[in-house]
C-alpha positions, -999 to +999 in steps of 0.1 A: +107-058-088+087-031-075+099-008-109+090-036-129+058-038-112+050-002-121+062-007-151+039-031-162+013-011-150+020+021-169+029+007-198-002-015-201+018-045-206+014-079-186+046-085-163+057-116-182+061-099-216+079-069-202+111-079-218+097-089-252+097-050-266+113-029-243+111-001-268+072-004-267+072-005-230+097+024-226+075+049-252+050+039-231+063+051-199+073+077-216+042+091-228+025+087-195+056+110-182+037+140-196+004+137-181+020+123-146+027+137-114+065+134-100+070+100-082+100+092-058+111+055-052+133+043-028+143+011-014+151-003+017+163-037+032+140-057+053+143-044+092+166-016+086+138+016+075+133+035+105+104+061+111+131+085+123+146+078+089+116+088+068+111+118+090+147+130+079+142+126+039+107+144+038+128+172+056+156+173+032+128+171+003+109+201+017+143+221+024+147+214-016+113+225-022+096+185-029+066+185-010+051+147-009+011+148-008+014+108-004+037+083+015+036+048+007+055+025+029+055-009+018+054-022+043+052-011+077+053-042+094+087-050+082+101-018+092+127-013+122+114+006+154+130+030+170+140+013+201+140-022+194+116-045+221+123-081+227+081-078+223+075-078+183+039-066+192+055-034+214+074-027+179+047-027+158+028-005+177+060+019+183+062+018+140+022+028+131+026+057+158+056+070+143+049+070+111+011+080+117+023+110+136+053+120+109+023+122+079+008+142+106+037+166+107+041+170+071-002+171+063+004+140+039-017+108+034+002+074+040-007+041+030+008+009+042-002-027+039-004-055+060-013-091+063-042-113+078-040-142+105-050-171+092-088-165+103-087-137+079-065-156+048-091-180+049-126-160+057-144-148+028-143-115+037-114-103+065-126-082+091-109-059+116-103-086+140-082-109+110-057-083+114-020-104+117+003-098+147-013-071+165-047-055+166-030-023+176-028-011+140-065-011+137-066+015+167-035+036+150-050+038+113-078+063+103-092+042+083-088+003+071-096-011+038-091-053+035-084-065-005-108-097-007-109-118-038-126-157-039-109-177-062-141-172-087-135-134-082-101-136-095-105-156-122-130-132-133-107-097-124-124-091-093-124-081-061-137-067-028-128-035-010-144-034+023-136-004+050-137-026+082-125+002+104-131+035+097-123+067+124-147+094+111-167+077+082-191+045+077-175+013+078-186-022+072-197-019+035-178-036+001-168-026-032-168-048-061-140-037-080-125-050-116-087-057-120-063-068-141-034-086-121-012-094-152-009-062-158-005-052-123-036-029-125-051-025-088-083-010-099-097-008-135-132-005-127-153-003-098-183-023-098-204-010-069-216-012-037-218-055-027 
């Protein structure tokens, strides 16, 4: 799914029509090839991704000479702690430490996702205390962007990025920004400050 997902994006090509001309989608991956940076995916089951485990591929990339400058982990809160807890909240916390501290190590930015309680799914804009689970990861991240989108705003390719939590910089401000879902285009456009 997720290769399909970027596939889709790089190509240019909405998701449902990725199988209608494979060879147009393909030439267009490959084109992007030459102007692109290397890109390494790998996937893991549900609950089984330790940060111990991540920690041990960036080494044996680096000892090949593959230096990451970013670490997406998709997502963190379905990742296994080191030492399990009976407390899910104990494990969170135990995961965003660990893996905040490994990009640490190896001077890399990392970007996870997670999820809103149901305050936050159904507020208009999520703030830092909509955060699902455990209000923990707020304190662990540098900085923390919530994805907001109205129904109007989608229909219309939009949506809002707004830091709610922010270590070192301003915080509490939006950005209007155009997308293109179909196509699995995050950001096309932004807008401006809302």
């Amino acid at each position: 799914i997720i290769a399909d997902r970027l596939d889709a994006n790089i190509s240019d090509t909405a998701m449902r029509l990725l199988k209608d001309d494979p060879q147009t989608v393909r030439a267009r991956i490959k084109a992007a090839e030459a102007k692109a940076g290397h890109f390494i995916l790998k996937d893991y089951a549900t609950g089984t991704l330790k940060p111990s485990a991540i920690n041990r591929l960036l080494e044996r990339w680096r000892s090949e000479g593959i230096i990451l400058d970013l670490l997406a982990v998709d997502y963190a809160d379905i990742m296994a702690a080191e030492y399990r807890s009976d407390n899910q909240i104990d494990n969170l916390r135990s995961i965003y430490i660990d893996i905040r501290a490994i990009a640490h190590d190896h001077d890399l930015a990392l970007i996870s996702a997670t999820q809103t309680n149901r305050a936050g799914a159904a507020a208009h804009t999520a703030k830092m205390t909509d955060v699902a689970e455990d209000f923990n990861k707020i304190r662990t991240a540098d900085v923390v962007i919530a994805i907001n989108a109205s129904e109007a705003e989608k229909k219309s390719g939009e949506a809002r990025l707004t830091w709610v939590a922010s270590r070192n910089t301003e915080d509490n401000f939006s950005l209007l920004i155009r997308q293109d879902r179909e196509k699995l285009k995050f950001l096309t456009k932004v807008m401006g400050r809302v």
